[in-house]
Residue, then its C-alpha position, 0 to 999 in steps of 0.5 A: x584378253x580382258x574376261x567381262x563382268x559376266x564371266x566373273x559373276x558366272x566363275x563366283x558361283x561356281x566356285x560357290x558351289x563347289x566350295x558347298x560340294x565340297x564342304x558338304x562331302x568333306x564333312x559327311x565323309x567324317x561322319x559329321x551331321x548336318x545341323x539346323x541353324x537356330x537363329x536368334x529370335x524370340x520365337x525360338x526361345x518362348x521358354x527361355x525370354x529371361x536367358x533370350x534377353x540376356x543373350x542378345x545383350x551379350x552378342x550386342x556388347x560383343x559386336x561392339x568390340x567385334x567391329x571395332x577390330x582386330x585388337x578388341x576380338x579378345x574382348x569379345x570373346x567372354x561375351x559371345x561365350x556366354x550367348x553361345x551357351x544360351x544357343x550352341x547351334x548359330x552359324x553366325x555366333x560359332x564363326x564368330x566367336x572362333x574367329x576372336x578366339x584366334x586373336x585370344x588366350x583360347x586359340x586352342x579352343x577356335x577350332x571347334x566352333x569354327x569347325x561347328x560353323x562350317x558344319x551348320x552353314x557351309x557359306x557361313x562367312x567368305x572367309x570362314x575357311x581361312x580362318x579355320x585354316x588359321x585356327x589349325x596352323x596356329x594349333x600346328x596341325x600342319x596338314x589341315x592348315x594347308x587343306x584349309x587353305x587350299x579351300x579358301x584359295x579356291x574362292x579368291x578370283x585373280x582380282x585378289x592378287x594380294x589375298x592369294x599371295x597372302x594364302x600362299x605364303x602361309x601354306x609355305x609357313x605351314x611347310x615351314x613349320x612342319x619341318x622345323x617342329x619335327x626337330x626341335x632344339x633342346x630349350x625349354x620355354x616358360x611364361x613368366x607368369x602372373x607377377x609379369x603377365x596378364x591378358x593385357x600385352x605385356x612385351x619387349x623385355x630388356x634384362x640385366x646381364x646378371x638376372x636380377x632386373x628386367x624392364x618391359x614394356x605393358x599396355x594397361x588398357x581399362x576395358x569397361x563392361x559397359x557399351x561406351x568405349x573410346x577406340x581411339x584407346x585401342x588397347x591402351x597406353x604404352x608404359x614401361x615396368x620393371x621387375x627384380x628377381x630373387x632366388x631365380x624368381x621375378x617379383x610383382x612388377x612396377x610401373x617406372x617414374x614419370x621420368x621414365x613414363x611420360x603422358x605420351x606412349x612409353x616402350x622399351x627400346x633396348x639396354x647397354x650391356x653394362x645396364x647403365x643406359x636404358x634406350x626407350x621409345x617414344x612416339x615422336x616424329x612418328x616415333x624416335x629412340x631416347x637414352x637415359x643413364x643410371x645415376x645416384x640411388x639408381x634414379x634414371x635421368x630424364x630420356x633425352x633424343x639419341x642422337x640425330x643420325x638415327x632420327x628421321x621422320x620415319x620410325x625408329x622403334x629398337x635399338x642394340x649397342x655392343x659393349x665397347x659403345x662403338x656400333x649401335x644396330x636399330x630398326x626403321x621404317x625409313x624410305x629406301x629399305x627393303x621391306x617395312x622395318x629394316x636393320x641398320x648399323x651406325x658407328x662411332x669414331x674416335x671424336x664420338x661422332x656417329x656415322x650415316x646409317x647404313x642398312x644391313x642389306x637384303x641377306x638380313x632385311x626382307x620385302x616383310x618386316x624385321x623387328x626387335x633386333x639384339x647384338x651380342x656385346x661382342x658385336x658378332x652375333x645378330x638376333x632379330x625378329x623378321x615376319x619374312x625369311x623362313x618363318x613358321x608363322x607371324x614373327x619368327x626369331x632369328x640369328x645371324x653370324x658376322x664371318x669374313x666382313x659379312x652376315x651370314x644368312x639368318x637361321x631360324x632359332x626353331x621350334x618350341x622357341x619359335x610357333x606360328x605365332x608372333x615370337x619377337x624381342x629376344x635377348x640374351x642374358x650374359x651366360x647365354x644360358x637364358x633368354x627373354x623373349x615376347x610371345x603370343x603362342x597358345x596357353x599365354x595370359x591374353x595377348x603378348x606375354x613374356x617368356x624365359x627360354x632356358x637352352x639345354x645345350x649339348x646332350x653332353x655338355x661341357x663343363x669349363x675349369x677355372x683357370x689362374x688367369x680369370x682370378x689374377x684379381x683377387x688381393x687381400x681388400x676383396x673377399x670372394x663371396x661366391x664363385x658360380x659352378x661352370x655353366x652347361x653352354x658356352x660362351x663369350x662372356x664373363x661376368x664380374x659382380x659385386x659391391x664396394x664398400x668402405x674398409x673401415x666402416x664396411x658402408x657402400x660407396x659411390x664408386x667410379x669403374x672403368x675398363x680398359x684394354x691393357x693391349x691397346x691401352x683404350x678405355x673400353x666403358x665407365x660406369x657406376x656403383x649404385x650410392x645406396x648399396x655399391x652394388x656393381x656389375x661388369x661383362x667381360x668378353x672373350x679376346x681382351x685382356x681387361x684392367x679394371x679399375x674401381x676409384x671412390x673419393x678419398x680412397x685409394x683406388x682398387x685394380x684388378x686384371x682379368x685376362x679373357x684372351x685366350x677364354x671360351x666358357x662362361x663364368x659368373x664371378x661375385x665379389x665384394x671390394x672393400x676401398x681402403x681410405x687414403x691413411x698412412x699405411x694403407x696399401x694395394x697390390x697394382x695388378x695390372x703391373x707386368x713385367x717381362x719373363x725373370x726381367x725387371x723391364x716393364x711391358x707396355x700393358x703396364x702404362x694404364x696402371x701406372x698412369x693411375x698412380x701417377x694421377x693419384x700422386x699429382x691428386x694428393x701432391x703432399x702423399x709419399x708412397x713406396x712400391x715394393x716388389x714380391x716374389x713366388x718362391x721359385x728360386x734363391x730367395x738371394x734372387x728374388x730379392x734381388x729381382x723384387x727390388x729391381x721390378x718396384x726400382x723400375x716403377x720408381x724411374x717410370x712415375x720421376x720420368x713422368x713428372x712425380x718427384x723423386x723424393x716422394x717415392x721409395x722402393x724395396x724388394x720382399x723377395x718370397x716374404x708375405x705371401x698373400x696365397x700359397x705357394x703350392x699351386x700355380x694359381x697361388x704363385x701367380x697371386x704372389x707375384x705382385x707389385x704393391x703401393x703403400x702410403x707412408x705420408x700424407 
């Protein structure tokens, strides 16, 4: 039965007035004197005319900011600042400045004045105790939220349906965040400080595997003291910096190129593993995701579309890849989602065309808004964003595993890397013991700033050993600079660092790298060393049994394997790879060459290896080569040199059936002579187990 307008009118004042009672004993319950409001009038301050004046221009450039919205409330805040100094006891000023303070650096301070508000005019504003509930959840004082909340819900008539639904859910989030702070994980969280924030957002932070540069997304608004402000502005344009570290410390950030930073809005979108392709945004058809690659001198070519199957007339704002290249994970607002910005998933077959999109589903995409999603390289491990699911407020981060052909269901990261503020753009950096994430929470520099989570791990963590396998690269044209100390997390990944130079002359080199699979003899990524210092970085995951190969003009090409099968624990690896020119006499040992056990039979992981050297020998059709074989010295040397010589003839007879000529080649046995590491350790041996390749013509 419909109620008329009467009953309505009737229903408001009531609850007006028990909203008054209410108030009125609430705070006389707590000892709090009622306090007489002072107006803003010149008869009020007949002592003051110089301080009056100056007030009323104050609330007057802090109104201006004040209506034109949600965004500029922090810049309203220093200006009635300075007014309610003048006058600490207006209603309508408190309420006010504590309602900007919540949208500021000073949400810790809201409380009071919105407290004082209530206290001096209990009906200051309608809202004015969902605000103060707000200013509590923000400031995590759970239970006060909730009450204020309550206060406010009694207010609302069943017209306000969304309002309501609205206050309810943050009273769930405040229940949220009571549970989840009462058991915080181990992590220590640190804003990155003035060389990186500001009070302007600073937000999306896309770090290279090894922390040594990170790329993110700032706006630089210019708000002017003066009156005249355009707010089309709003809080100015997007552009994209970039930031090194050194010594564990982020240096003053600048802004990128106009190559990468065009007229338009310009913002991080997501990174490749490898760090050689960055994806940004831009608004375009409502908003689409570009690619641009690392080339020479580290210059970034111009940002071209991604692709067409994730275009649409929606927007797509960021965007994930995992290390091999084949699935890509992104976020849309397109219809027919479940929310407003949803996961979807696309991938790419064997001819490198990508697939339709296909959304996650609503285990992952909630009726609310998911945002900022990164995949672990492995592709096994989501992180995302998400305004919904059980968050403690604003955007919480999120993390979900891929099990038995499905997601599982998101588990928030928890309390103090999630608060009730917006906490969104994780990613993770190769030793997962690092995180960089956007962050609005109390004690920032102004609005969104750029926080490192450090995760503690285990109260007893365990420490991993080096194993022979992950050092079966090592060859005498590499010098191992520095081995990292085992880290306290575990972890799927490796990562292989360092720089490439000239043997001779010891300058950097512009040097191709490819990785491939040995098992599935797939080539898994190509990419580049920087031409001006040769510098490289490679991440290894766990389950694969990696050639790597590094190739530069004029050199012989440099192999290395590194087998992650059997894996678990992170390492950082740095070396430094000197490329030997093509001259008689220079040689490499081919270690990714294996043979059967105490046989001379190639195995099949072998056919990468050697299809380098047989592409080498076709480059250069006039070079003669011999391959000779090296034992441990496990056994007879008779044997040895007998089993030396049979492995490299076995190489000779694979490269004459594959089309090189058989006078080009010859084969010798070293038995256990020239050892290139000692024969006392197993690690040793396994290194003095080797194939080599030398030129002996050009």
């Amino acid at each position: 039965m419909m109620r008329s307008n009467s009953t309505y009118k009737i229903g408001a004042i009531r609850r007006a007035f028990t909203l008054v009672l209410f108030v009125f004993f609430t705070y006389t319950a707590f000892g709090q004197v009622q306090v007489k409001n002072v107006e803003f009038i010149k008869k009020n301050f007949k002592n003051n005319k110089k301080g009056y004046k100056q007030a009323v221009k104050d609330i007057k450039q802090a109104n201006y900011y004040y209506n034109m919205g949600v965004h500029y409330y922090r810049y309203a805040v220093p200006f009635y600042m300075n007014a309610e100094k003048f006058n600490p006891d207006n209603a309508r000023l408190n309420y006010k400045l504590g309602k900007c303070m919540i949208y500021s650096m000073y949400k810790d301070q809201a409380v009071s004045y919105l407290e004082l508000a209530i206290q001096i005019n209990a009906v200051v504003a309608p809202d004015a105790h969902y605000y103060l509930a707000r200013a509590y959840h923000l400031t995590m004082n759970w239970e006060k939220a909730k009450m204020e909340y309550n206060v406010y819900l009694q207010t609302l008539t069943p017209k306000q349906g969304a309002e309501i639904d609205d206050v309810r859910r943050k009273i769930q989030e405040c229940n949220n965040g009571e549970q989840l702070s009462q058991v915080p994980v181990r992590a220590f969280v640190d804003n990155l400080g003035d060389s990186i924030n500001d009070q302007s957002p600073q937000y999306h932070p896309l770090v290279m595997a090894d922390e040594s540069e990170m790329f993110y997304t700032a706006r630089t608004a210019a708000i002017s003291k003066k009156v005249k402000l355009d707010p089309r502005d709003a809080e100015g344009p997007e552009n994209i910096f970039v930031s090194y570290s050194k010594n564990g410390t982020w240096g003053s950030a600048r802004k990128m190129s106009d190559v990468i930073n065009a007229k338009s809005d310009n913002a991080t979108a997501g990174l490749s593993p490898d760090g050689q392709t960055l994806y940004t945004y831009r608004i375009s058809n409502n908003g689409d995701i570009y690619q641009s690659s690392l080339g020479a001198n580290k210059a970034w070519s111009n940002p071209q579309r991604l692709s067409k199957a994730i275009d649409s007339r929606a927007k797509e704002s960021s965007i994930s890849v995992t290390s091999d290249g084949r699935a890509a994970y992104f976020i849309s607002d397109r219809t027919g989602g479940y929310g407003m910005g949803d996961i979807y998933k696309i991938t790419k077959d064997d001819k490198g065309n990508w697939s339709v999109p296909q959304n996650l589903g609503p285990i992952i995409n909630t009726e609310y808004d998911e945002e900022g999603v990164y995949v672990t390289p492995d592709g096994m491990t989501l992180y995302f964003s998400s305004t919904g699911h059980n968050t403690m407020g604003g955007y919480d981060v999120f993390k979900s595993v891929y099990d038995s052909g499905k997601w599982s269901a998101p588990v928030n990261m928890g309390y103090p890397i999630n608060t009730p503020g917006d906490d969104i753009y994780f990613t993770l950096t190769a030793n997962k013991k690092h995180a960089y994430y956007s962050s609005d929470q109390k004690g920032g520099k102004g609005d969104m700033d750029i926080y490192m989570i450090t995760f503690l791990g285990p109260e007893k963590p365990v420490v991993a050993s080096i194993g022979p396998s992950a050092l079966s690269g090592l060859t005498a044209n590499i010098t191992d600079v520095m081995t990292s100390e085992a880290v306290t997390v575990i972890s799927n990944k490796a990562l292989l660092k360092g720089v490439v130079v000239d043997s001779n002359t010891h300058k950097p080199l512009l040097a191709s790298i490819e990785l491939m699979d040995n098992k599935k003899n797939k080539i898994i990524a190509n990419f580049n060393t920087d031409s001006l210092t040769g510098e490289y970085v490679v991440s290894l995951l766990s389950g694969v049994n990696y050639g790597i190969y590094i190739t530069a003009p004029n050199h012989l090409f440099y192999s290395a394997n590194i087998d992650m099968t059997d894996s678990s624990h992170y390492r950082e690896f740095v070396k430094n790879i000197a490329l030997q020119p093509l001259e008689v006499g220079s040689h490499i040992a081919l270690r990714n060459i294996f043979f059967d056990f105490n046989k001379a039979t190639l195995r099949k992981e072998s056919t990468p290896e050697l299809q380098e050297v047989i592409d080498l020998l076709k480059k250069y059709p006039a070079m003669t080569i011999e391959l000779s074989g090296y034992t441990d010295n496990k056994g007879t040397e008779k044997y040895n040199l007998g089993l030396s010589a049979s492995r490299a003839k076995a190489v000779v007879t694979y490269l004459v059936a594959h089309g090189i000529a058989a006078k080009r080649l010859t084969s010798k046995g070293y038995g256990s002579a020239h050892p290139v590491a000692t024969n006392a350790t197993d690690e040793g041996r396994q290194l003095n187990r080797r194939t080599e390749f030398k030129i002996t013509g050009k």
